[in-house]
RORO-547478 format. One record per residue: residue number from 1; residue in one letter; x, y, z of N, C-alpha, C, CB in turn. Coordinates in steps of 0.2 Angstrom, whole numbers, plus 5000, padded with zeros to 4 digits. Glycine has a CB too. Layout:
<nodes>
- k; r; n.px; n.py; n.pz; ca.px; ca.py; ca.pz; c.px; c.py; c.pz; cb.px; cb.py; cb.pz
- NUM; a; X; Y; Z; X; Y; Z; X; Y; Z; X; Y; Z
...
</nodes>
This chain:
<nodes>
- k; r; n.px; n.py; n.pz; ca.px; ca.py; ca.pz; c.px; c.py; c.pz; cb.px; cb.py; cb.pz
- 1; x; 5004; 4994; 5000; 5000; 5000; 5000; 5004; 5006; 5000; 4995; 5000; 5006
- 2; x; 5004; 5011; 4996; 5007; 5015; 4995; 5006; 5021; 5000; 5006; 5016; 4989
- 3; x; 5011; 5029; 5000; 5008; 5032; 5006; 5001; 5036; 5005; 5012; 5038; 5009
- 4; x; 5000; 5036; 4997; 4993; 5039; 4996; 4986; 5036; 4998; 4993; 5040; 4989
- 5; x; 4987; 5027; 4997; 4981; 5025; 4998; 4981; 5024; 5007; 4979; 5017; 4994
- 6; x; 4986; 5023; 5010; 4984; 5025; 5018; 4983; 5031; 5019; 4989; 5023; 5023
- 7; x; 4984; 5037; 5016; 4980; 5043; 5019; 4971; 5043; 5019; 4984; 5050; 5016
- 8; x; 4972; 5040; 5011; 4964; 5040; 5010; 4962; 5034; 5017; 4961; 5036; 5000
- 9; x; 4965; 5028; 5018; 4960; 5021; 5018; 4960; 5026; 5028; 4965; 5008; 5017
- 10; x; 4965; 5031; 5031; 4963; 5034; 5038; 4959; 5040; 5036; 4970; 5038; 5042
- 11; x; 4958; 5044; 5031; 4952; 5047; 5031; 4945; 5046; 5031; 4953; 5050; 5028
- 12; x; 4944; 5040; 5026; 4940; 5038; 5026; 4935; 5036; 5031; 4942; 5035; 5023
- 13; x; 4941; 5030; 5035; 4940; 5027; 5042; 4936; 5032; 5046; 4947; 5026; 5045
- 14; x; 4942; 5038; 5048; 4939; 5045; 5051; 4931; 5047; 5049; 4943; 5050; 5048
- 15; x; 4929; 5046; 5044; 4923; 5047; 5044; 4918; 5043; 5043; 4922; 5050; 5041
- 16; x; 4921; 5037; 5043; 4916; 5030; 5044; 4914; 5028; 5038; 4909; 5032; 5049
- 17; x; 4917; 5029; 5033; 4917; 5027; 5024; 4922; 5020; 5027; 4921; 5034; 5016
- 18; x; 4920; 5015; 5023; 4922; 5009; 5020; 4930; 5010; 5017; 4916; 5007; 5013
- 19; x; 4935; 5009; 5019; 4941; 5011; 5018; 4943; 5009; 5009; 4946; 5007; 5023
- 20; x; 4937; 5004; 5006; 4937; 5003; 5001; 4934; 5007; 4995; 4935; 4997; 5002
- 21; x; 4930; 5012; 4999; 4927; 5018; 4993; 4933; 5021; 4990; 4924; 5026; 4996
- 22; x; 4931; 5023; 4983; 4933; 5025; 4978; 4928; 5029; 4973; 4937; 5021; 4976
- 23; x; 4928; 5037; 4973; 4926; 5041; 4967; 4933; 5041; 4963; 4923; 5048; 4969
- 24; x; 4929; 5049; 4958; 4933; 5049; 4953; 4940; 5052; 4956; 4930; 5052; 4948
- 25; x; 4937; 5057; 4961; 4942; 5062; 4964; 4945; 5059; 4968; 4940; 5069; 4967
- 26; x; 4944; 5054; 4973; 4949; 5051; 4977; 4955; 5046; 4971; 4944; 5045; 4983
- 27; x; 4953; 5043; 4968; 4956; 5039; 4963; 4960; 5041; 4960; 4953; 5036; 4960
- 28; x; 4960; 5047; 4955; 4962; 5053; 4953; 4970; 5055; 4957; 4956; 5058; 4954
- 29; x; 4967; 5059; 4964; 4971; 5060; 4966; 4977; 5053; 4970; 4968; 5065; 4970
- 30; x; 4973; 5045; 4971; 4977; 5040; 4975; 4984; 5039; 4969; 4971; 5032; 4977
- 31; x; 4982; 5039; 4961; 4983; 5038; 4955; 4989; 5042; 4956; 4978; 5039; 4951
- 32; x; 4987; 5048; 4957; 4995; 5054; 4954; 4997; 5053; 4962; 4993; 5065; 4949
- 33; x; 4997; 5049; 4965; 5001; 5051; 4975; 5001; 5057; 4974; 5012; 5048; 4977
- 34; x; 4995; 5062; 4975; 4996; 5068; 4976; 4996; 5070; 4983; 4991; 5071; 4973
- 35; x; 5003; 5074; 4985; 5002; 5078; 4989; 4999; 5081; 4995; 5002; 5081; 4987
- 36; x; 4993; 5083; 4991; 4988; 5086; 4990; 4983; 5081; 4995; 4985; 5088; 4983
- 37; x; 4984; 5076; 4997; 4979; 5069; 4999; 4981; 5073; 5007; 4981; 5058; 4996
- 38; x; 4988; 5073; 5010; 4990; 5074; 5015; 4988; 5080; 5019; 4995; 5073; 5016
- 39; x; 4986; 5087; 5015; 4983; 5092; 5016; 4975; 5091; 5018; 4984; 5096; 5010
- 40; x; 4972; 5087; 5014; 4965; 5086; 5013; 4965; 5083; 5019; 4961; 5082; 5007
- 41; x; 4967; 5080; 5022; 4965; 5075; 5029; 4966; 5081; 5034; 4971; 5067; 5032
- 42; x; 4972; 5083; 5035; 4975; 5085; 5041; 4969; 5093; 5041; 4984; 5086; 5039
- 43; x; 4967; 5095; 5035; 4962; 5100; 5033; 4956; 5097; 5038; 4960; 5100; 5023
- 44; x; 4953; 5091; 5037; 4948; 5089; 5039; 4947; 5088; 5046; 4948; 5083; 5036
- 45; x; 4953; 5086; 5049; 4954; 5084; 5056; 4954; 5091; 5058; 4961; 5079; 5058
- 46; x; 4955; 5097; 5055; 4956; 5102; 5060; 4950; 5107; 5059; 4963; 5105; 5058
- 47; x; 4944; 5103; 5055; 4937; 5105; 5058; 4934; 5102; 5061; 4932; 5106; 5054
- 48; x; 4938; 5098; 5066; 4932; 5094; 5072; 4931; 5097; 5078; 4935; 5087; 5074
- 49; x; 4939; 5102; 5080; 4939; 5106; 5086; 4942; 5113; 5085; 4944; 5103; 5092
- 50; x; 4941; 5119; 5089; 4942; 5125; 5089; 4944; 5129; 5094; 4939; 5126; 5088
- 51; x; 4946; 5132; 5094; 4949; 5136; 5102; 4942; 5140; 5103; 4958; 5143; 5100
- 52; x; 4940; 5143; 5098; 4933; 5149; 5099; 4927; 5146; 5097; 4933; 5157; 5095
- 53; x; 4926; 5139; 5095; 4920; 5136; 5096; 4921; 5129; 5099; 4917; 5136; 5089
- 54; x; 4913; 5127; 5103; 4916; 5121; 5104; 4912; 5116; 5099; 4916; 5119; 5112
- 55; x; 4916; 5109; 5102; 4916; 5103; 5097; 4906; 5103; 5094; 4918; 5094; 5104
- 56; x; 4902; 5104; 5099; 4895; 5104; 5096; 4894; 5110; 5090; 4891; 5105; 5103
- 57; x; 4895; 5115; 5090; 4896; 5119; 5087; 4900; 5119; 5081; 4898; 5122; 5089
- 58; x; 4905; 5114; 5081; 4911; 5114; 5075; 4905; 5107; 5073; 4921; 5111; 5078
- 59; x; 4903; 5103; 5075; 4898; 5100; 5072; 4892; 5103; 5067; 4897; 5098; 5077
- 60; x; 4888; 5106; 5072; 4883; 5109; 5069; 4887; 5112; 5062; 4878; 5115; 5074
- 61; x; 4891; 5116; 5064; 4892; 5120; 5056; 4893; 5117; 5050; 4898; 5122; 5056
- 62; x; 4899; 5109; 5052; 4900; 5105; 5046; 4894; 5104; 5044; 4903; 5099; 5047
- 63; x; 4887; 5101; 5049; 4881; 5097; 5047; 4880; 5102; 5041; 4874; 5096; 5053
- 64; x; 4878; 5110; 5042; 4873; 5115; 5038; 4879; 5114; 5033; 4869; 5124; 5042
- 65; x; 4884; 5114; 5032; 4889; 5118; 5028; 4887; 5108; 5021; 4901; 5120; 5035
- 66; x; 4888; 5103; 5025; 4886; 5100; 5022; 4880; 5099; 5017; 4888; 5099; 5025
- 67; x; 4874; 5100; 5020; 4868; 5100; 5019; 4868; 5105; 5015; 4863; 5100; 5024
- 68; x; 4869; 5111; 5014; 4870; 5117; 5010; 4874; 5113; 5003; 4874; 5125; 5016
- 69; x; 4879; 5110; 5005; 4884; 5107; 4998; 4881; 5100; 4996; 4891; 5106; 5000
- 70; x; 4872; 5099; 4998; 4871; 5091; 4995; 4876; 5086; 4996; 4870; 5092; 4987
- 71; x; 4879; 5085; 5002; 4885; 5081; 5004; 4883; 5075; 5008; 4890; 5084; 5007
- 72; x; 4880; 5069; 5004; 4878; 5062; 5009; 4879; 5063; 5013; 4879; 5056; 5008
- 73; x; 4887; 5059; 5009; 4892; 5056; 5016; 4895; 5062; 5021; 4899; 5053; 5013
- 74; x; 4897; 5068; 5019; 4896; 5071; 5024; 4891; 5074; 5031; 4897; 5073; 5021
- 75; x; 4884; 5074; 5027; 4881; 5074; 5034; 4879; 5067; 5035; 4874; 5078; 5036
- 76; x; 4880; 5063; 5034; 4878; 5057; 5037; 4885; 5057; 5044; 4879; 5050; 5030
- 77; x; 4892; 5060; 5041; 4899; 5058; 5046; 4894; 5064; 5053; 4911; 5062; 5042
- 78; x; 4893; 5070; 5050; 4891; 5077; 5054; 4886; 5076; 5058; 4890; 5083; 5050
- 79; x; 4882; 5074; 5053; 4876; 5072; 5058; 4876; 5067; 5067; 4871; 5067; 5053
- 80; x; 4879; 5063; 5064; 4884; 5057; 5070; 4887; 5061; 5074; 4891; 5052; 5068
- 81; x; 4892; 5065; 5073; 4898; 5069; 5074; 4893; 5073; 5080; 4903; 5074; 5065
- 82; x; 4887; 5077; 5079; 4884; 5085; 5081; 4879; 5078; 5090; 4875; 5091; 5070
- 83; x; 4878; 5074; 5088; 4874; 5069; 5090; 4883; 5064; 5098; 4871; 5065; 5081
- 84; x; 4882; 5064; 5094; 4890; 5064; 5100; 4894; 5069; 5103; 4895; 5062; 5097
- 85; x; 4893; 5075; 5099; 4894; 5080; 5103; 4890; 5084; 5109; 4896; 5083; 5098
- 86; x; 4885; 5079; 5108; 4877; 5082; 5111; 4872; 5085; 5109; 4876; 5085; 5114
- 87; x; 4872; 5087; 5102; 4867; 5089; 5099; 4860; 5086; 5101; 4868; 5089; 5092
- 88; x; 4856; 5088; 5099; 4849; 5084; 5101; 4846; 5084; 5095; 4843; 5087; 5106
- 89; x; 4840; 5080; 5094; 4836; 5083; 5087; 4835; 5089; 5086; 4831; 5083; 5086
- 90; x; 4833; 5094; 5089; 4831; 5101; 5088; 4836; 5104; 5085; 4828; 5104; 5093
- 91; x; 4843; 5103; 5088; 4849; 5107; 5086; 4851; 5105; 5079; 4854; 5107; 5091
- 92; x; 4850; 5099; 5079; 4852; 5095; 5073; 4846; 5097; 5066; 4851; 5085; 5075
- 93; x; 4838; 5097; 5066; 4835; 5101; 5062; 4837; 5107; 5062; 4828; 5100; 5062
- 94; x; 4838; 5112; 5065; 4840; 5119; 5065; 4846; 5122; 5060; 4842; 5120; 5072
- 95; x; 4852; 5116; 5061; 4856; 5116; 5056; 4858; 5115; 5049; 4859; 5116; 5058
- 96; x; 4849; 5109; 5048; 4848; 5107; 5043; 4845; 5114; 5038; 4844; 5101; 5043
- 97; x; 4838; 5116; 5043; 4834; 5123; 5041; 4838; 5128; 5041; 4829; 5125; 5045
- 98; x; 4844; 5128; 5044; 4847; 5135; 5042; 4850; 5134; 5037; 4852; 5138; 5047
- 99; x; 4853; 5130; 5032; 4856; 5127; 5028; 4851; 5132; 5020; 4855; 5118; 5029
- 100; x; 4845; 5128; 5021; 4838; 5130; 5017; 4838; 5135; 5017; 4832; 5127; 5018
- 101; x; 4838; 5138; 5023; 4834; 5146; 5024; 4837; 5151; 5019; 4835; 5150; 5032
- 102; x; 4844; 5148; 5021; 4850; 5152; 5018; 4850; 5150; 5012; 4857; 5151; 5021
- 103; x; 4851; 5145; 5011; 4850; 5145; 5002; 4846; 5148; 4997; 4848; 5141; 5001
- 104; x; 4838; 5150; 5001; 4835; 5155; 4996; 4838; 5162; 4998; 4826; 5154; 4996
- 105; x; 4840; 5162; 5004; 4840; 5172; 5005; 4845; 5173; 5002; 4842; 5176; 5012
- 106; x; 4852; 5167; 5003; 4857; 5169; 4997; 4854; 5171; 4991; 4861; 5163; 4995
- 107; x; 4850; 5166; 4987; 4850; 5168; 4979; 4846; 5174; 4979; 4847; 5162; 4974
- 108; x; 4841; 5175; 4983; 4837; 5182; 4981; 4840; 5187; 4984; 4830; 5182; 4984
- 109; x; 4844; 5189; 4990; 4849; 5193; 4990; 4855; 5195; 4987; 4849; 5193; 4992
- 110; x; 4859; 5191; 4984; 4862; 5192; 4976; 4859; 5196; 4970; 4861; 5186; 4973
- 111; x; 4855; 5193; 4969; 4849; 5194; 4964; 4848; 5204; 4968; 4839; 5185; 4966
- 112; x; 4846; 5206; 4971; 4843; 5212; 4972; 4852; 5216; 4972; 4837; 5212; 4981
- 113; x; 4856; 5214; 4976; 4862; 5217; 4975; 4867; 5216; 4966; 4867; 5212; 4981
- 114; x; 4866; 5211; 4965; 4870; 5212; 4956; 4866; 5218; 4954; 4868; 5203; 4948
- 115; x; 4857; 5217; 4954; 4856; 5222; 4950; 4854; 5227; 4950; 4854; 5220; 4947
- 116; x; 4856; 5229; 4958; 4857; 5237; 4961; 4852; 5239; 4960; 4862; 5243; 4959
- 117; x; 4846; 5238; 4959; 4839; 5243; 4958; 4835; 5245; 4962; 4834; 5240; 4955
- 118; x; 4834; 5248; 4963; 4828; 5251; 4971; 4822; 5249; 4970; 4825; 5259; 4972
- 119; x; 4820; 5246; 4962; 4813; 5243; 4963; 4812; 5237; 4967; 4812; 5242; 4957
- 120; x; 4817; 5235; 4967; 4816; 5228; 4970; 4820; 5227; 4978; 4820; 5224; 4965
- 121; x; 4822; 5234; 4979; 4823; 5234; 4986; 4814; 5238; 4989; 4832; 5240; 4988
- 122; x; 4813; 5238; 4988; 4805; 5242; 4988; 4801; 5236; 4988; 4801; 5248; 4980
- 123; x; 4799; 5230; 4984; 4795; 5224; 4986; 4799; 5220; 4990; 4794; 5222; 4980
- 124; x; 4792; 5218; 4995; 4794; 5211; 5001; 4797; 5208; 4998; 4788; 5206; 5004
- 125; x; 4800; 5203; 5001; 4803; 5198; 5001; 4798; 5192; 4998; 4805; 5197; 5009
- 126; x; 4795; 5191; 5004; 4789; 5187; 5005; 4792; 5179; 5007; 4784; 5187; 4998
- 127; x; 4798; 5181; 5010; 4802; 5174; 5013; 4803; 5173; 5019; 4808; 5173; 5012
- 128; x; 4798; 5167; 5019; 4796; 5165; 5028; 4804; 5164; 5032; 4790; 5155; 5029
- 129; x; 4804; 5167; 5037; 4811; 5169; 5041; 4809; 5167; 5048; 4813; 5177; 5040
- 130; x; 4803; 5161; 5052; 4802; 5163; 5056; 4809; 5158; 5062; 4794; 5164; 5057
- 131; x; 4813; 5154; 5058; 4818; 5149; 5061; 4823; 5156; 5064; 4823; 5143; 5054
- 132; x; 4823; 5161; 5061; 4831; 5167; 5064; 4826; 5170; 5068; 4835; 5175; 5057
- 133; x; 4821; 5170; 5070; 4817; 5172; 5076; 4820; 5172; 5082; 4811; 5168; 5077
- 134; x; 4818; 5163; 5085; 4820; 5162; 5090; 4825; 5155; 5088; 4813; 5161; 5096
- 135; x; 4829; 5154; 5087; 4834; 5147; 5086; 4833; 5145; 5092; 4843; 5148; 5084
- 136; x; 4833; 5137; 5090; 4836; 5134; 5099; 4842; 5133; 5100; 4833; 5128; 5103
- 137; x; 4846; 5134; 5092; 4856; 5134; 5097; 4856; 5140; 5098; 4865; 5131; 5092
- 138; x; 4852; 5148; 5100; 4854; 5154; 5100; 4853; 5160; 5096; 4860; 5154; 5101
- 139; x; 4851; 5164; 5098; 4852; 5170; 5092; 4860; 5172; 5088; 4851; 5176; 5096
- 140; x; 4866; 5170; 5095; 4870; 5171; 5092; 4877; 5167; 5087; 4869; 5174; 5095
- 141; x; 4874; 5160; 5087; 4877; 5153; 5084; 4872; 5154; 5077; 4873; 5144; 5091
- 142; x; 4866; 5156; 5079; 4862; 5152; 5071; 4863; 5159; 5067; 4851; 5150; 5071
- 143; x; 4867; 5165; 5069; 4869; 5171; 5064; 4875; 5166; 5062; 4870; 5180; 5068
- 144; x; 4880; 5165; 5065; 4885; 5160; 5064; 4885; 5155; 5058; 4886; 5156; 5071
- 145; x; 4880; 5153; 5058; 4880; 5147; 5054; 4877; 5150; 5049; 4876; 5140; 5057
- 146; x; 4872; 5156; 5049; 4869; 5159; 5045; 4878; 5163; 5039; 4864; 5166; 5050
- 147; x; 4880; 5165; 5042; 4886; 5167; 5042; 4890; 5165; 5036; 4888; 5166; 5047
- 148; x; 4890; 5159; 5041; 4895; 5151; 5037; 4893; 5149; 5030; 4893; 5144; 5040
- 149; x; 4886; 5148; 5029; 4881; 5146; 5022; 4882; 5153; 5017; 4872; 5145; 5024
- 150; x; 4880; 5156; 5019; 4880; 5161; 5015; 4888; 5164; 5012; 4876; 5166; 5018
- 151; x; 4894; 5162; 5017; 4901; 5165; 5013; 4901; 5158; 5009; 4909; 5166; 5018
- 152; x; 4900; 5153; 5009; 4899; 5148; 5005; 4898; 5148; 5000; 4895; 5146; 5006
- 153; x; 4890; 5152; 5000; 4889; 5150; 4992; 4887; 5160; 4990; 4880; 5143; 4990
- 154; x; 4890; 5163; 4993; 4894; 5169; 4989; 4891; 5176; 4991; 4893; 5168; 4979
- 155; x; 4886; 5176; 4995; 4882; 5181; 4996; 4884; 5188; 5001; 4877; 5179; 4998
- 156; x; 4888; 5194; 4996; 4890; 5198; 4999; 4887; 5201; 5004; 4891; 5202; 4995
- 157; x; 4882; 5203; 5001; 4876; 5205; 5006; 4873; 5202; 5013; 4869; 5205; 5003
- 158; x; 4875; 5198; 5013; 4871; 5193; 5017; 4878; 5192; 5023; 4869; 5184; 5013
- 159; x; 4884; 5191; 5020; 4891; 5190; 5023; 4889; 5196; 5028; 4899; 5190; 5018
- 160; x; 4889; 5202; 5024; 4891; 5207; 5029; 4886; 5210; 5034; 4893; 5212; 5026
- 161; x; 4878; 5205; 5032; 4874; 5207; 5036; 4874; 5205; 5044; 4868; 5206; 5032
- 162; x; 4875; 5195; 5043; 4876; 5195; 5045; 4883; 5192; 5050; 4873; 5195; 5043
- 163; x; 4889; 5197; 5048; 4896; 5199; 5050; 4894; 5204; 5056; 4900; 5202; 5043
- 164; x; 4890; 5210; 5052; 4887; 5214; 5057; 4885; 5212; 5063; 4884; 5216; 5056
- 165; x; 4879; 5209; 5061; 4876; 5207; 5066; 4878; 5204; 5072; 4872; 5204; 5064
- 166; x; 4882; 5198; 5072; 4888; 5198; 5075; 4892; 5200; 5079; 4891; 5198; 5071
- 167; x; 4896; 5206; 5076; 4897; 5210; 5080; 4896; 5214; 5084; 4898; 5212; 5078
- 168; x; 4888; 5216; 5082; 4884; 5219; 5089; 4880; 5215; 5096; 4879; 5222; 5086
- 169; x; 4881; 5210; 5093; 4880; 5204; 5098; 4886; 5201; 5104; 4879; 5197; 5094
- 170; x; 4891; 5206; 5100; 4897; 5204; 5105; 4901; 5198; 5103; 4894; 5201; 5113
- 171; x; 4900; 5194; 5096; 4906; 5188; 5095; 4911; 5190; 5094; 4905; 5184; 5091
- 172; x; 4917; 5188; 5096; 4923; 5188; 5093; 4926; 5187; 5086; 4925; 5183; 5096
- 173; x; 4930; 5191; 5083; 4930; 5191; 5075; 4934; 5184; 5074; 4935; 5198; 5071
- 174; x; 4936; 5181; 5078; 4942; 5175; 5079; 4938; 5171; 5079; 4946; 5175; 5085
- 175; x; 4931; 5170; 5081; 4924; 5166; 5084; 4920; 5166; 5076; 4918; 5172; 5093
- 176; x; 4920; 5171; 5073; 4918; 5172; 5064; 4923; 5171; 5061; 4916; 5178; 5061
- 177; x; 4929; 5171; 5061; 4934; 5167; 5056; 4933; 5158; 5058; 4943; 5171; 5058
- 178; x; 4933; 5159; 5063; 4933; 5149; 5063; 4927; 5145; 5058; 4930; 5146; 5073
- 179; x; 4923; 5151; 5060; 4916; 5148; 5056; 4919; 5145; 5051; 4910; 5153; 5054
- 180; x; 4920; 5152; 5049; 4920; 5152; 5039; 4926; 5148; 5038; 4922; 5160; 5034
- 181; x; 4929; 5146; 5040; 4936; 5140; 5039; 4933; 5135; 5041; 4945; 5141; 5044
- 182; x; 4931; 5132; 5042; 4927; 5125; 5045; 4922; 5125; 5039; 4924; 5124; 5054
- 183; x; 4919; 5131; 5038; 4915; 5130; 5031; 4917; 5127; 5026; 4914; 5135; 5029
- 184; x; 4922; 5135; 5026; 4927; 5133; 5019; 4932; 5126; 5019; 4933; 5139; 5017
- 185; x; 4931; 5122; 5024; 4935; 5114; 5025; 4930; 5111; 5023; 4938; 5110; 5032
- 186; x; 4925; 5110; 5025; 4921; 5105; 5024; 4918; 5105; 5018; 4917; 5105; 5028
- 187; x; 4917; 5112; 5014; 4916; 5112; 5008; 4923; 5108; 5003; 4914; 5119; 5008
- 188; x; 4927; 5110; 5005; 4934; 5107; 5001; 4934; 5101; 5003; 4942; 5109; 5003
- 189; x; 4929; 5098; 5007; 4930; 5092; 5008; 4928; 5087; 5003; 4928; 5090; 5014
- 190; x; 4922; 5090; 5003; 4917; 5088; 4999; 4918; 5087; 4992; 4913; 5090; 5000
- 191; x; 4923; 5091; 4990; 4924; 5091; 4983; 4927; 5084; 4981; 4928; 5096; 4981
- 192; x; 4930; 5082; 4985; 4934; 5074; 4986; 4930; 5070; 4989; 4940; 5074; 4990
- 193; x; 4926; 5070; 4994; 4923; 5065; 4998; 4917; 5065; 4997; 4923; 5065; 5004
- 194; x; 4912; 5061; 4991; 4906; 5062; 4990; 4903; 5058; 4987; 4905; 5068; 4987
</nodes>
């Protein structure tokens, strides 16, 4: 076994995949011994804990960050992962629905920002929002995760809305950088693990 297929058959392991999976992008990369395979793990392992969030939190994030990226296998590892970490149901749907929520506000707030118009800052929304109400992981965890989704999948507006928001809540900028790096892992994870 070469060093490339043991980094896959320990990542794999790590997330409870059959040491025997193979896509195109694992195979690809086991094929050319890329480099790159030893990054992706050590990437991975370093969204499980955090100095400014804890393990349940680094959980939930992967779950929505996943579920936002259509990623079986991923929330299948996160889902486990949030659940061991103590999540309960309620926390565990929350970070599936913030996922969704955020998915339409991303595209329709895009959509109103690209095309600068006031007409369309003038008409409702008419987008049921009542999950950012009251969260049951917090007001200020589900801006977080809100956060997280939306640097994801690209939403200026939304980043800074809620970046702000954030900020006046008192989080740490250190506490919103973690997010968005455990985002942006789990998303890179997924480009490989799926």
């Amino acid at each position: 076994m070469n060093e490339s297929t043991e980094i896959i058959t320990e990542l794999l392991q790590s997330l409870g995949i059959d040491a025997a999976y193979r896509n195109q992008s694992l195979t690809l990369l086991e094929n050319g011994e890329s480099r790159y395979l030893r990054d992706l793990k050590l990437n991975f392992t370093s969204i499980l804990t955090s100095e400014h969030l804890s393990t349940k939190e680094c959980a939930l994030l992967g779950l929505s960050t996943a579920i936002n990226n259509n990623n079986a296998l991923l929330t299948t590892f996160f889902t486990k992962y949030a659940e061991e970490q103590e999540a309960n149901a309620a926390d565990i749907a929350e970070a599936v629905g913030c996922a969704s929520l955020l998915a339409s506000n991303n595209v329709f707030y895009r959509f109103r920002h690209f095309t600068q118009k006031e007409k369309y800052t003038q008409i409702p929304a008419r987008i049921r929002m009542q999950l950012m109400m009251k969260p049951v992981t917090g007001k200020e965890f589900f801006e977080l995760m809100s956060l997280a989704i939306s640097a994801v999948n690209g939403c200026e507006m939304c980043v800074n809305a809620h970046e702000d928001s954030l900020i006046k809540l008192g989080t740490a900028e250190e506490r919103i950088f973690d997010a968005v790096r455990i985002a942006s892992l789990v998303t890179a994870t997924g480009k490989i693990v799926f």
